[in-house]
C-alpha positions as CSV (number, residue, x, y, z in Angstrom):
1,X,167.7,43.3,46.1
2,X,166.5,46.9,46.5
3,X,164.8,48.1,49.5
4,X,161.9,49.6,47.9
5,X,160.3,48.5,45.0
6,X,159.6,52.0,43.7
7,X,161.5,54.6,45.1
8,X,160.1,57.8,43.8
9,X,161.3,61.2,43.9
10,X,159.4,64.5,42.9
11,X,161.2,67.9,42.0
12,X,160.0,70.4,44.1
13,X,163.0,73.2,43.9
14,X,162.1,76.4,44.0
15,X,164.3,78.7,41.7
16,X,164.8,82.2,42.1
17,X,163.6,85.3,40.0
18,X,160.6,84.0,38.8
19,X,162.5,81.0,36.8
20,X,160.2,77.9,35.6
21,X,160.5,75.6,37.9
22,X,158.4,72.3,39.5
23,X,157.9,74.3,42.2
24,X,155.8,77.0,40.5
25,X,153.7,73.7,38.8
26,X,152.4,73.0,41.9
27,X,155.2,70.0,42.9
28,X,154.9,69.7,46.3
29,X,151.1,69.4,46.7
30,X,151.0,66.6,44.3
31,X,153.6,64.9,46.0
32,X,152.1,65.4,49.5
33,X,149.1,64.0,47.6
34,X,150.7,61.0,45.9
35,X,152.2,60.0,49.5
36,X,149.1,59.8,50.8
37,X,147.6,58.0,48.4
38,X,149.9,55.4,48.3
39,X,149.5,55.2,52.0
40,X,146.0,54.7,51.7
41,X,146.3,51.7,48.9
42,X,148.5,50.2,51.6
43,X,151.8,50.0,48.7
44,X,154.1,52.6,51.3
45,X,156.9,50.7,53.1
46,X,159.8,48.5,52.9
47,X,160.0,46.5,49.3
48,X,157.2,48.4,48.4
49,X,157.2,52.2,47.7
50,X,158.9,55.4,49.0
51,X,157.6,59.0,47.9
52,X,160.1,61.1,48.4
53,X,161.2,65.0,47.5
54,X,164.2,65.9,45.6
55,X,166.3,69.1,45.2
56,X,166.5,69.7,41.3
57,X,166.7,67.1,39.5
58,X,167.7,69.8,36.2
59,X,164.8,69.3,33.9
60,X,162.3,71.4,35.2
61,X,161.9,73.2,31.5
62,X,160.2,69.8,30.7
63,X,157.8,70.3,33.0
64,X,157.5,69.1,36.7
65,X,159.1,66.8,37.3
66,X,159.3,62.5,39.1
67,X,161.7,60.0,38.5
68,X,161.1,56.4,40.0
69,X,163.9,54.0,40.6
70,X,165.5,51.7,40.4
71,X,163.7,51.6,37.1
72,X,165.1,55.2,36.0
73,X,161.7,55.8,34.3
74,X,161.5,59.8,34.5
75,X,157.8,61.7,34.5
76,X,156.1,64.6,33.8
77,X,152.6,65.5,34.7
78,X,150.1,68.5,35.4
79,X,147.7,67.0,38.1
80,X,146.1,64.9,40.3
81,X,144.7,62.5,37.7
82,X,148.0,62.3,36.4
83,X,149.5,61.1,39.8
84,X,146.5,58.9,39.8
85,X,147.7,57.4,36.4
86,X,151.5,57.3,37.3
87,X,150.5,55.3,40.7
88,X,148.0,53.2,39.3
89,X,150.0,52.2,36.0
90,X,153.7,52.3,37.0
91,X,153.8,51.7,40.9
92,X,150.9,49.4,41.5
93,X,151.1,47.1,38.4
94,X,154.7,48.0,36.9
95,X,153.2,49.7,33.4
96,X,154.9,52.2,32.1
97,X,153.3,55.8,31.7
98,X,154.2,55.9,27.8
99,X,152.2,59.4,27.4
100,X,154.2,61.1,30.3
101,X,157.6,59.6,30.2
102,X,160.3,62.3,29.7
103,X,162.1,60.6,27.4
104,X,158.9,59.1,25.2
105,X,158.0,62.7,25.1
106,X,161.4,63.7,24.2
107,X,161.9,61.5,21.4
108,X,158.8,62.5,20.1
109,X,159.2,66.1,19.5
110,X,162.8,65.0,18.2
111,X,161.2,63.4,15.5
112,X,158.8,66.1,14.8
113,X,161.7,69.0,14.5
């Protein structure tokens, strides 16, 4: 059994020389803001969910960047309603985020090259 149900970690390296990074997207606030939130919905804890920061996780060219475990479903997103969405969907009733999975969005601009 895993001690959180959603263990979520958010990008938030900074990168040197102007580089793109999650950072630059804003990263930390929103995660600052999604630990809150999920404090406030009563969901942070043991077997529930843990917001936590990450060094980089190395696809910061994609976007900023989450990935929640142990489901290994990676995100991308822009800004608070986003977060909203990700929390609402994925870590309050276990729906995946189609439009801002990594991968999904991936995939799609495979097939489109």
């Amino acid at each position: 059994m895993n001690y959180y149900e959603h263990h979520v970690f958010f990008c938030v390296n900074q990168r040197k020389n102007g580089e793109v990074c999650c950072a630059n997207a804003g990263a930390e606030g929103l995660r600052a803001y999604a630990k809150e939130r999920i404090k406030a919905l009563g969901r942070n804890g043991a077997g529930r969910v843990r917001i936590n920061t990450a060094g980089c996780l190395d696809r910061c060219g994609e976007g900023p960047t989450l990935v929640v475990y142990p489901q290994g479903v990676w995100y991308t997103f822009v800004d608070q309603s986003d977060i909203d969405e990700i929390i609402d969907e994925h870590l309050v009733n276990s729906r995946v985020v189609k439009r801002l999975c990594l991968d999904d969005i991936d995939a799609q601009q495979e097939a489109a090259a």
